[in-house]
TIFIVEX-539866 format. One record per residue (C-alpha): residue in three letters; x, y, z. Coordinates in steps of 0.05 Angstrom, whole numbers, plus 32768, in hexadecimal, padded with zeros to 4 digits. Example, Ala and Ser with C-alpha at 12.3 -4.5 7.8 and 13.67 -1.06 7.14 Angstrom:
// TIFIVEX-539866
r res = ALA&xx = 80F6&yy = 7FA6&zz = 809C
r res = SER&xx = 8111&yy = 7FEB&zz = 808F
END
This chain:
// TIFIVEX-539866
r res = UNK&xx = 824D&yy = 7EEA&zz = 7E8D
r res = UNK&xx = 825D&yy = 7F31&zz = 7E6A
r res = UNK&xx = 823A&yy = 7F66&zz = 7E47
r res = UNK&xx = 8256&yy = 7F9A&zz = 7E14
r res = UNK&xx = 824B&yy = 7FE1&zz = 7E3D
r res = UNK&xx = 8271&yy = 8014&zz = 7E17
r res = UNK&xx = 82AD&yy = 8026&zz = 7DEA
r res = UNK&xx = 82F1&yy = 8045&zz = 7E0D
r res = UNK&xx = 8331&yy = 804A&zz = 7DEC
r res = UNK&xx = 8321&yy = 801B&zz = 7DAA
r res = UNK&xx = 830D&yy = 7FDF&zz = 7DD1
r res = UNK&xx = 82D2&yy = 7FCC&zz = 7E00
r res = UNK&xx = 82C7&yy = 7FCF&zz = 7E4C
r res = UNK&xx = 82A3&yy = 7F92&zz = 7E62
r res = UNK&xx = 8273&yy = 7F95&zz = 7E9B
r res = UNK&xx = 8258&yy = 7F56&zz = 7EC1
r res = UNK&xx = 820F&yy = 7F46&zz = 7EBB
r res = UNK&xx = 8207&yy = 7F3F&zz = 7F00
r res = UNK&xx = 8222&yy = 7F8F&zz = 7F09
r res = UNK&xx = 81E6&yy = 7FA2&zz = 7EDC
r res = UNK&xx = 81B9&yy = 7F7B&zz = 7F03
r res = UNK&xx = 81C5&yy = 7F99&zz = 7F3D
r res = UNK&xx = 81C2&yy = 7FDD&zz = 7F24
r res = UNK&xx = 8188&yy = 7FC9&zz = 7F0B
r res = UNK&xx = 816E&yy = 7FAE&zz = 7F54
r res = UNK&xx = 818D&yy = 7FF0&zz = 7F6A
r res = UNK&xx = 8161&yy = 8021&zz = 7F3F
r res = UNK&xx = 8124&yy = 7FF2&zz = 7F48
r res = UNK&xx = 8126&yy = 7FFC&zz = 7F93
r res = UNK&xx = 8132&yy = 804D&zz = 7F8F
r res = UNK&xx = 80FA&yy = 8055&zz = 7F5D
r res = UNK&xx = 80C1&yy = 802B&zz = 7F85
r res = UNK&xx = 80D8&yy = 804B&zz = 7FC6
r res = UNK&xx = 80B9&yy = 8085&zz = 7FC0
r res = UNK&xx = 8070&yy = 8084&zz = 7FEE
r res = UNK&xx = 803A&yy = 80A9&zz = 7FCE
r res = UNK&xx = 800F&yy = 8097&zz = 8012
r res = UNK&xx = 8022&yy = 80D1&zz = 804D
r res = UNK&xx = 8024&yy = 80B7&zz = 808E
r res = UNK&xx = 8022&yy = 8074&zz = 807D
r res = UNK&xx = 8041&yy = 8063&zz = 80C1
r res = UNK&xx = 800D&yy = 808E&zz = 80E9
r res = UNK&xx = 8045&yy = 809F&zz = 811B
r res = UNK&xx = 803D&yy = 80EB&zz = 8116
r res = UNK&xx = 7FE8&yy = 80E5&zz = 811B
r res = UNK&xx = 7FCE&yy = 80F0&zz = 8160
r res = UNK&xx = 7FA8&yy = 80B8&zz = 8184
r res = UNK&xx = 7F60&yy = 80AB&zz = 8186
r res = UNK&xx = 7F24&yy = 8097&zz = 815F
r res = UNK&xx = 7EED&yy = 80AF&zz = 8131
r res = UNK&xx = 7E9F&yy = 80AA&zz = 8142
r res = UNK&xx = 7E6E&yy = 80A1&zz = 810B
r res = UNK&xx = 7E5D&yy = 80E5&zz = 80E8
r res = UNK&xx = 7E94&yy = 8100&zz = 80FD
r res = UNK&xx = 7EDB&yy = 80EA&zz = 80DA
r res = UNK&xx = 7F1F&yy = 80F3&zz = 80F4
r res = UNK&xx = 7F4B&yy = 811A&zz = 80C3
r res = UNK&xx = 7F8D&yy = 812B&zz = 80CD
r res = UNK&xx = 7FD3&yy = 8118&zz = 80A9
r res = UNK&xx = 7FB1&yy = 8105&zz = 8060
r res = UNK&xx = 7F86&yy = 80D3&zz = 8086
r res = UNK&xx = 7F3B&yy = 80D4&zz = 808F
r res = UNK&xx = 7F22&yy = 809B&zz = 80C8
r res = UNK&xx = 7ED7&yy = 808C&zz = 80C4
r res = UNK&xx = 7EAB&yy = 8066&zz = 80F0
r res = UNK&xx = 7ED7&yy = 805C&zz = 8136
r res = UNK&xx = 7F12&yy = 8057&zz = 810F
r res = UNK&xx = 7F48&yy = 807B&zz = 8124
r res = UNK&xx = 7F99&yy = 8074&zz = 813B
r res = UNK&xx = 7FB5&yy = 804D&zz = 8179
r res = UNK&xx = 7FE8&yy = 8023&zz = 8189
r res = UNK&xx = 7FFC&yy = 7FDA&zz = 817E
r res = UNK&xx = 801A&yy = 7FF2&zz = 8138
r res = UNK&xx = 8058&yy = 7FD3&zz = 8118
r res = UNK&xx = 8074&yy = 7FF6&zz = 8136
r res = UNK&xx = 8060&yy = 802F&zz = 8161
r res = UNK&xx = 8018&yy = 804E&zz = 8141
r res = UNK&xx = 7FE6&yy = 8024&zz = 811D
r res = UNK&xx = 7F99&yy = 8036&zz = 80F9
r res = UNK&xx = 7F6E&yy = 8012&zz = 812C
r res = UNK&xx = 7F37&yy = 7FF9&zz = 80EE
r res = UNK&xx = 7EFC&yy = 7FEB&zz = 8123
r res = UNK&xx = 7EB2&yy = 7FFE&zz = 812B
r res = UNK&xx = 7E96&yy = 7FC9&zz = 815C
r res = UNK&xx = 7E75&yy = 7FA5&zz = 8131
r res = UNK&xx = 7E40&yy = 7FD8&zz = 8117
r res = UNK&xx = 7E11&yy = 7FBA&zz = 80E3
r res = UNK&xx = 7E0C&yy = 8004&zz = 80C5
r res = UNK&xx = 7E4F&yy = 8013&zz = 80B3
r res = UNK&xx = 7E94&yy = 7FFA&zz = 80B0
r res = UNK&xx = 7ED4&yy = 801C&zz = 80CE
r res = UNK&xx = 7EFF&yy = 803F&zz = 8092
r res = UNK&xx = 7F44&yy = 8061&zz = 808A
r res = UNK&xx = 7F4E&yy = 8089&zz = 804A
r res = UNK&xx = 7F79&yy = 80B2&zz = 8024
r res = UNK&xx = 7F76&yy = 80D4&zz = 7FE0
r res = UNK&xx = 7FBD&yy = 80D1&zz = 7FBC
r res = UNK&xx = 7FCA&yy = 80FE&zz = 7F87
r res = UNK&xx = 7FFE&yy = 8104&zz = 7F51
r res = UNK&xx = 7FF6&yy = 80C1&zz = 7F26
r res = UNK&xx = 8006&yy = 80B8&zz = 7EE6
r res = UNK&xx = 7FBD&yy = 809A&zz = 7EC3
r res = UNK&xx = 7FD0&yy = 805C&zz = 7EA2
r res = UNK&xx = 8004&yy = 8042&zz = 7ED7
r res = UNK&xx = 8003&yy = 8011&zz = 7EFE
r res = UNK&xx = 8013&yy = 8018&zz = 7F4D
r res = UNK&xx = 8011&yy = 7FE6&zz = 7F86
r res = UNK&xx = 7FF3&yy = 7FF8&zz = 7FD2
r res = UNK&xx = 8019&yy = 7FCF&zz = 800C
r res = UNK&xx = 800A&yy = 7FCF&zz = 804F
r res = UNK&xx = 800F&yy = 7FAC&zz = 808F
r res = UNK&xx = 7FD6&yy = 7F94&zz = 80C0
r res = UNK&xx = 7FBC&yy = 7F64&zz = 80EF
r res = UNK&xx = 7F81&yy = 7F4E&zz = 8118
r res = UNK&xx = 7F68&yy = 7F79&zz = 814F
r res = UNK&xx = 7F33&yy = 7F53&zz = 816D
r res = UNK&xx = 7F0B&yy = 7F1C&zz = 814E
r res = UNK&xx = 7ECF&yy = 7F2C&zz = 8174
r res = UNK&xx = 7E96&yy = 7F04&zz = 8141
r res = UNK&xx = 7E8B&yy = 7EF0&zz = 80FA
r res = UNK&xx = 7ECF&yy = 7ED0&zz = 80EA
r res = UNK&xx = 7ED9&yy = 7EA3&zz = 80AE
r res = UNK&xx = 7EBC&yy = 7EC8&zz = 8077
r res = UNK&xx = 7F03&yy = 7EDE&zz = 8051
r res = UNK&xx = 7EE9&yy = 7F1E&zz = 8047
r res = UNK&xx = 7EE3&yy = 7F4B&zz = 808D
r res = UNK&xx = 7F1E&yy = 7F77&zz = 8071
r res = UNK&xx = 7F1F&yy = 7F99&zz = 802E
r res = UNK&xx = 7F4C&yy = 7FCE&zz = 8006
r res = UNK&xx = 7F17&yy = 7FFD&zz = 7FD9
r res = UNK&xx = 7F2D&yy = 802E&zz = 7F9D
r res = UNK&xx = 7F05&yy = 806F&zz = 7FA1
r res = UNK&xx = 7ECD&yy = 804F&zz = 7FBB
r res = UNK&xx = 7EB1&yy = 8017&zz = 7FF3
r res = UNK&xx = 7E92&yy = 7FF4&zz = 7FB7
r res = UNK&xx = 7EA1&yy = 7FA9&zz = 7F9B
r res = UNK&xx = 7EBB&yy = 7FCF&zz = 7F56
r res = UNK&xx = 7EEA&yy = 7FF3&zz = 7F85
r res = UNK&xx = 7EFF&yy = 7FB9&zz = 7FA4
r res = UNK&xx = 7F49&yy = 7FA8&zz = 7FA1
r res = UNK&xx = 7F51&yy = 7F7D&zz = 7FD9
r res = UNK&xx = 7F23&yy = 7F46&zz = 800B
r res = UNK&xx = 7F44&yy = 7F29&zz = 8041
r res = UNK&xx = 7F3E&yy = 7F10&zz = 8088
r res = UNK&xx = 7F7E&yy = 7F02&zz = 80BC
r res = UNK&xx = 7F6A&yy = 7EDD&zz = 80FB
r res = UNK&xx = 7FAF&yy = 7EE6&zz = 8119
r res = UNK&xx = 7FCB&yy = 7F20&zz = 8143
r res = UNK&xx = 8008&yy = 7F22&zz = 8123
r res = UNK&xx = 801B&yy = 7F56&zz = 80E4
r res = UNK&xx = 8020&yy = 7F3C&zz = 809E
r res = UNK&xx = 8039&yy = 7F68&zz = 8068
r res = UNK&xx = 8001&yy = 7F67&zz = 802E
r res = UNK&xx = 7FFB&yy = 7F8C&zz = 7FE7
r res = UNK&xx = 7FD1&yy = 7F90&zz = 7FAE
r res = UNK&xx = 7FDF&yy = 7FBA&zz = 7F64
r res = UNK&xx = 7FAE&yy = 7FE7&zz = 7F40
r res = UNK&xx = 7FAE&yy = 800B&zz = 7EFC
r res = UNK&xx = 7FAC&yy = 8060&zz = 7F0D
r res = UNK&xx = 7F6F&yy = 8076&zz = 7EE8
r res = UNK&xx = 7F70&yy = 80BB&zz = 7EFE
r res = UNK&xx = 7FA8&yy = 80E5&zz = 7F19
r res = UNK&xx = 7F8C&yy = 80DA&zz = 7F5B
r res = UNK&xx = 7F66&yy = 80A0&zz = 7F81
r res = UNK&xx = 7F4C&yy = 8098&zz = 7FC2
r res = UNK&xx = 7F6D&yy = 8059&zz = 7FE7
r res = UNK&xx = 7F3A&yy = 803D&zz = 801D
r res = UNK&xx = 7F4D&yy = 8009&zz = 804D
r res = UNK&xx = 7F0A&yy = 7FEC&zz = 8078
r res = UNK&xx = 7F03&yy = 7FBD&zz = 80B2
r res = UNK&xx = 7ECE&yy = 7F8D&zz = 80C9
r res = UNK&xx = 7EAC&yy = 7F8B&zz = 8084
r res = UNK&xx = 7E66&yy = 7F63&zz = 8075
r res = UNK&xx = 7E31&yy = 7F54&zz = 8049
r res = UNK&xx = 7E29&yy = 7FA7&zz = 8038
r res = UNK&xx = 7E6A&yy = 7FB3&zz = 8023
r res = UNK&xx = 7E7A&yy = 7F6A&zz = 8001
r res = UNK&xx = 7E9B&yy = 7F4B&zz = 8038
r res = UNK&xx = 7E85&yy = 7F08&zz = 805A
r res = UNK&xx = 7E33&yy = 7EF9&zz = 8068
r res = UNK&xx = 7E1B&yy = 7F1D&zz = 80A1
r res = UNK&xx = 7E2A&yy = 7F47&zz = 80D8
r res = UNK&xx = 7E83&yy = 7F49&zz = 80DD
r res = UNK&xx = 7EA4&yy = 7F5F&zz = 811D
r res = UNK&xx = 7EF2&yy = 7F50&zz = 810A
r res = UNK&xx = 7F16&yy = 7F84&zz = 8115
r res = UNK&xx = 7F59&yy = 7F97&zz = 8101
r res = UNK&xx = 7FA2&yy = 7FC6&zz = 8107
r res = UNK&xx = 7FBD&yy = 7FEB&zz = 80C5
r res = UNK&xx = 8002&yy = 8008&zz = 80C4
r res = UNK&xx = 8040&yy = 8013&zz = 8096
r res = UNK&xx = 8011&yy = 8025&zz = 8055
r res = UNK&xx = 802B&yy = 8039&zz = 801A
r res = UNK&xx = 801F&yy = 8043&zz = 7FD1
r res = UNK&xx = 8054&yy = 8048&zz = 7F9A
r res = UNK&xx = 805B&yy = 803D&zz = 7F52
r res = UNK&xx = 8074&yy = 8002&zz = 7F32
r res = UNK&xx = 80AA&yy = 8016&zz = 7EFC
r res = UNK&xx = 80AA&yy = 7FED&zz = 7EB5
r res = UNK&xx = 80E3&yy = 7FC2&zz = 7EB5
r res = UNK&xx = 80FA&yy = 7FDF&zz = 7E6B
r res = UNK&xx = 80FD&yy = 8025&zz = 7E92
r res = UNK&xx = 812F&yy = 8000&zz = 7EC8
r res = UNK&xx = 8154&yy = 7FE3&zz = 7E92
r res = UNK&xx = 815B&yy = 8030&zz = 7E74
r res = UNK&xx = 816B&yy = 803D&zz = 7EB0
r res = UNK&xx = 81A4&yy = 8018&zz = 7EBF
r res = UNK&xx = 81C9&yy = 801F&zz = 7E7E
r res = UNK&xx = 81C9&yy = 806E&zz = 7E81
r res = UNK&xx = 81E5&yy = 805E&zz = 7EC7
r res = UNK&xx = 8215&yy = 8039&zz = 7EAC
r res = UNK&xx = 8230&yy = 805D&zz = 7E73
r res = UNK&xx = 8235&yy = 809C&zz = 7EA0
r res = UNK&xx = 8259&yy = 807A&zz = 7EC8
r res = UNK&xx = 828D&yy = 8064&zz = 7E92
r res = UNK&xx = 8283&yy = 80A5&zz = 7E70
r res = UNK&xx = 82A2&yy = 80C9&zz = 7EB4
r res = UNK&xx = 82E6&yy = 80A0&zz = 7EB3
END
Protein backbone atom coordinates (compact mmCIF):
# COMPACT_ATOMS: atom_id res chain seq x y z
CA UNK A 1 0.00 0.00 0.00
CA UNK A 2 1.20 3.68 -1.20
CA UNK A 3 0.64 7.16 -0.36
CA UNK A 4 1.08 10.31 -2.58
CA UNK A 5 4.14 12.28 -0.63
CA UNK A 6 5.25 14.95 -2.93
CA UNK A 7 5.74 16.25 -6.53
CA UNK A 8 9.47 15.86 -8.25
CA UNK A 9 10.10 16.25 -11.78
CA UNK A 10 6.17 16.20 -13.13
CA UNK A 11 5.31 12.96 -11.62
CA UNK A 12 4.91 11.57 -7.98
CA UNK A 13 7.25 9.80 -5.48
CA UNK A 14 5.34 7.10 -3.78
CA UNK A 15 6.15 6.26 -0.23
CA UNK A 16 5.01 2.96 1.53
CA UNK A 17 2.53 3.23 4.35
CA UNK A 18 4.47 1.23 6.46
CA UNK A 19 7.65 3.98 6.04
CA UNK A 20 5.19 6.61 7.49
CA UNK A 21 4.24 4.46 10.18
CA UNK A 22 7.33 4.05 11.39
CA UNK A 23 8.33 7.54 11.25
CA UNK A 24 5.49 8.02 12.90
CA UNK A 25 6.51 5.24 15.79
CA UNK A 26 9.84 7.04 15.46
CA UNK A 27 8.70 10.68 16.41
CA UNK A 28 6.16 9.16 18.98
CA UNK A 29 9.03 7.58 20.93
CA UNK A 30 11.44 10.88 20.78
CA UNK A 31 8.58 13.13 21.87
CA UNK A 32 7.33 10.97 25.05
CA UNK A 33 10.97 10.34 26.00
CA UNK A 34 11.61 13.23 27.49
CA UNK A 35 11.29 12.75 31.78
CA UNK A 36 9.93 15.69 33.41
CA UNK A 37 10.62 13.60 36.91
CA UNK A 38 14.66 14.26 38.04
CA UNK A 39 16.15 11.48 39.49
CA UNK A 40 13.68 9.18 38.72
CA UNK A 41 16.23 6.32 39.14
CA UNK A 42 17.44 7.64 42.64
CA UNK A 43 20.99 6.40 41.72
CA UNK A 44 22.74 9.72 42.35
CA UNK A 45 20.64 10.31 46.00
CA UNK A 46 22.58 9.21 49.03
CA UNK A 47 21.28 6.39 51.22
CA UNK A 48 19.18 6.57 54.22
CA UNK A 49 15.81 7.41 55.60
CA UNK A 50 13.60 10.22 56.84
CA UNK A 51 12.12 10.40 60.53
CA UNK A 52 8.80 12.00 61.10
CA UNK A 53 9.11 15.90 61.30
CA UNK A 54 11.96 15.88 59.67
CA UNK A 55 11.93 15.12 55.66
CA UNK A 56 14.71 14.07 53.52
CA UNK A 57 15.30 16.49 50.61
CA UNK A 58 17.73 16.19 48.21
CA UNK A 59 17.71 15.62 44.19
CA UNK A 60 13.94 17.12 43.61
CA UNK A 61 12.73 14.52 46.07
CA UNK A 62 11.19 15.13 49.51
CA UNK A 63 10.88 11.58 51.73
CA UNK A 64 8.47 11.89 54.67
CA UNK A 65 7.76 9.65 57.47
CA UNK A 66 10.90 6.91 57.42
CA UNK A 67 10.95 7.10 53.86
CA UNK A 68 13.98 7.41 52.34
CA UNK A 69 16.57 5.63 49.53
CA UNK A 70 18.24 2.13 49.75
CA UNK A 71 18.91 -0.58 47.81
CA UNK A 72 16.98 -3.50 46.23
CA UNK A 73 16.09 -1.00 43.27
CA UNK A 74 15.71 -2.11 39.65
CA UNK A 75 18.36 -1.76 39.48
CA UNK A 76 20.88 -0.36 41.78
CA UNK A 77 18.89 2.58 44.15
CA UNK A 78 15.26 2.32 45.02
CA UNK A 79 12.64 4.83 47.44
CA UNK A 80 12.28 2.51 50.35
CA UNK A 81 8.15 3.69 50.88
CA UNK A 82 8.05 2.35 54.68
CA UNK A 83 7.00 3.72 58.13
CA UNK A 84 6.48 0.56 60.27
CA UNK A 85 3.22 0.57 60.30
CA UNK A 86 2.44 3.94 62.16
CA UNK A 87 -1.29 4.58 62.58
CA UNK A 88 -0.34 8.44 62.45
CA UNK A 89 1.17 8.82 59.23
CA UNK A 90 2.07 7.12 56.12
CA UNK A 91 5.60 7.03 54.42
CA UNK A 92 5.65 9.61 51.21
CA UNK A 93 8.06 10.42 48.30
CA UNK A 94 7.30 13.64 46.42
CA UNK A 95 8.22 15.89 43.83
CA UNK A 96 6.82 19.13 42.38
CA UNK A 97 7.32 19.14 38.44
CA UNK A 98 7.13 22.28 36.71
CA UNK A 99 6.81 23.36 33.14
CA UNK A 100 3.30 21.81 31.95
CA UNK A 101 1.33 22.99 29.55
CA UNK A 102 -2.49 23.46 31.53
CA UNK A 103 -4.84 21.56 29.48
CA UNK A 104 -2.49 18.54 28.53
CA UNK A 105 -2.58 15.51 29.34
CA UNK A 106 0.59 13.53 30.78
CA UNK A 107 1.07 9.99 32.07
CA UNK A 108 3.36 9.09 35.47
CA UNK A 109 5.11 5.44 35.16
CA UNK A 110 6.94 3.85 37.57
CA UNK A 111 8.22 0.67 38.87
CA UNK A 112 7.76 -1.00 42.37
CA UNK A 113 7.37 -3.90 44.45
CA UNK A 114 6.61 -5.26 47.87
CA UNK A 115 9.08 -4.66 50.64
CA UNK A 116 7.69 -6.45 53.46
CA UNK A 117 4.10 -7.44 53.97
CA UNK A 118 4.35 -7.13 57.59
CA UNK A 119 0.12 -6.83 58.43
CA UNK A 120 -3.07 -5.67 56.87
CA UNK A 121 -2.83 -7.29 53.41
CA UNK A 122 -5.80 -7.68 51.13
CA UNK A 123 -7.35 -4.42 51.09
CA UNK A 124 -6.23 -3.27 47.27
CA UNK A 125 -5.43 -0.08 48.47
CA UNK A 126 -1.98 0.00 50.86
CA UNK A 127 -0.22 1.91 47.89
CA UNK A 128 -1.49 5.05 46.26
CA UNK A 129 -0.24 7.77 43.64
CA UNK A 130 -1.76 11.48 44.93
CA UNK A 131 -1.83 14.85 42.68
CA UNK A 132 -0.85 17.84 44.86
CA UNK A 133 -2.28 16.45 47.75
CA UNK A 134 -2.68 12.96 50.05
CA UNK A 135 -6.45 13.44 49.58
CA UNK A 136 -9.10 10.95 47.75
CA UNK A 137 -9.66 14.03 45.07
CA UNK A 138 -5.92 13.77 44.55
CA UNK A 139 -6.01 10.33 44.14
CA UNK A 140 -4.71 8.90 40.83
CA UNK A 141 -3.85 5.58 41.72
CA UNK A 142 -4.87 2.49 44.65
CA UNK A 143 -3.08 -0.47 44.53
CA UNK A 144 -1.56 -3.29 46.52
CA UNK A 145 1.40 -5.93 45.14
CA UNK A 146 1.96 -8.90 47.40
CA UNK A 147 4.92 -10.06 45.36
CA UNK A 148 8.65 -9.06 45.64
CA UNK A 149 9.13 -8.82 42.24
CA UNK A 150 8.97 -5.22 40.11
CA UNK A 151 6.01 -4.50 37.88
CA UNK A 152 6.09 -1.56 35.68
CA UNK A 153 2.71 0.53 36.44
CA UNK A 154 1.22 3.98 35.04
CA UNK A 155 -1.55 6.12 35.32
CA UNK A 156 -2.51 9.63 33.03
CA UNK A 157 -3.67 12.96 34.41
CA UNK A 158 -4.95 16.23 32.82
CA UNK A 159 -2.07 19.29 33.85
CA UNK A 160 -4.23 21.83 35.55
CA UNK A 161 -1.52 24.10 36.51
CA UNK A 162 1.97 24.50 35.11
CA UNK A 163 3.10 22.61 37.96
CA UNK A 164 1.83 19.63 40.26
CA UNK A 165 3.12 17.87 43.00
CA UNK A 166 3.43 13.94 42.22
CA UNK A 167 3.20 11.95 45.63
CA UNK A 168 3.81 8.30 45.79
CA UNK A 169 2.74 6.73 49.57
CA UNK A 170 3.18 3.36 51.14
CA UNK A 171 1.31 1.34 53.67
CA UNK A 172 -1.86 3.44 53.26
CA UNK A 173 -5.23 2.95 55.58
CA UNK A 174 -8.41 4.08 56.55
CA UNK A 175 -6.90 8.02 56.93
CA UNK A 176 -5.60 8.37 53.72
CA UNK A 177 -8.40 6.08 51.74
CA UNK A 178 -6.63 3.02 51.62
CA UNK A 179 -7.90 -0.43 53.05
CA UNK A 180 -9.88 -0.50 56.76
CA UNK A 181 -7.61 -0.26 59.48
CA UNK A 182 -4.21 -0.13 60.57
CA UNK A 183 -1.78 -1.13 56.95
CA UNK A 184 1.81 -2.31 57.39
CA UNK A 185 2.69 -3.24 53.55
CA UNK A 186 5.39 -1.80 52.63
CA UNK A 187 6.88 -1.22 49.39
CA UNK A 188 10.22 -0.23 46.76
CA UNK A 189 9.75 2.71 44.08
CA UNK A 190 12.21 3.20 41.33
CA UNK A 191 12.55 4.19 37.57
CA UNK A 192 9.71 7.18 37.93
CA UNK A 193 8.95 9.24 35.41
CA UNK A 194 6.50 11.73 34.05
CA UNK A 195 6.14 12.78 30.38
CA UNK A 196 3.62 14.15 28.11
CA UNK A 197 1.50 12.29 25.86
CA UNK A 198 1.63 13.94 22.28
CA UNK A 199 -1.87 14.14 20.17
CA UNK A 200 -1.69 11.74 17.53
CA UNK A 201 -2.76 14.61 14.78
CA UNK A 202 0.57 16.45 16.11
CA UNK A 203 2.56 12.96 15.19
CA UNK A 204 0.91 12.80 12.06
CA UNK A 205 2.20 16.68 11.41
CA UNK A 206 4.96 15.46 12.38
CA UNK A 207 5.84 12.92 10.20
CA UNK A 208 4.81 14.51 6.92
CA UNK A 209 7.10 17.68 7.49
CA UNK A 210 9.69 14.91 8.10
CA UNK A 211 8.93 13.56 5.10
CA UNK A 212 8.73 16.27 2.68
CA UNK A 213 12.12 17.61 4.07
CA UNK A 214 13.39 14.76 3.42
CA UNK A 215 12.27 14.69 -0.35
CA UNK A 216 12.71 18.37 -0.45
CA UNK A 217 16.72 17.75 0.27
CA UNK A 218 17.26 15.36 -2.89
Amino acid sequence: MYVLASRRFGGFVLVSRSFVLAAIGVLFASVSAQNLVLNGDFEALSIGNSVPGTPKVEGGWIFENYCGVETNGNPGKSSRLESNGSTSFDPTASQTVSGLQIGETYTIAWDWKLRVNYSGSGTGRSFGVFLDDQTYAGALFFGERLVATYVRSSVSFTATSTSHTVIFAGELDNRTNGGAGNTDVSYNLDNVELSAVPEPTSLIGLAWGALALRFRKK
